[in-house]
N, C-alpha and C positions, 0 to 999 in steps of 0.2 A: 802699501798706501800710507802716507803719510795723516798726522795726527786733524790736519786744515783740506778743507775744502780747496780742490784748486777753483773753483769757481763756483760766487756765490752772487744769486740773482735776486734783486729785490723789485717784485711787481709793481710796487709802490714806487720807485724811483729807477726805473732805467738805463745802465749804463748804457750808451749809444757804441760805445767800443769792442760791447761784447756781441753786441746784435752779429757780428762773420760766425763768431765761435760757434754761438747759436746754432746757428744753418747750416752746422758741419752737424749735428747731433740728428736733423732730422732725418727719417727713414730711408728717402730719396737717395741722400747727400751720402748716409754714414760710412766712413772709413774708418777701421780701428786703427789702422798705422799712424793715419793722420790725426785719427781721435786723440792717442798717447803722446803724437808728437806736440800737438796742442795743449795737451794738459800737462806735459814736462815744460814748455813756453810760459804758462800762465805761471803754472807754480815757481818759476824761476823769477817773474815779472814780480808777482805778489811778496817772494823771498827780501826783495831788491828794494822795494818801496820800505818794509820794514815792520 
């Protein structure tokens, strides 16, 4: 794992783009393939921005 959160949620302020990511984490939903796949997406997204 690297040193950064791949995703960091603030209750106070909402990203509205993260609400999909979200709803792959719950119990229902979880897939770990797509959990990693997601979180190597984010952290690439986050890497990018800078």
């Amino acid at each position: 794992m690297g040193a950064k959160p791949f995703l960091v949620l603030d209750l106070l302020d909402i990203d509205e783009t993260l609400i999909n990511e979200i709803q792959k984490l719950s119990k229902e939903s979880f897939d770990l393939d797509s959990f990693i796949s997601a979180a190597d997406e984010l952290r690439v997204h986050r890497r990018a921005q800078g």
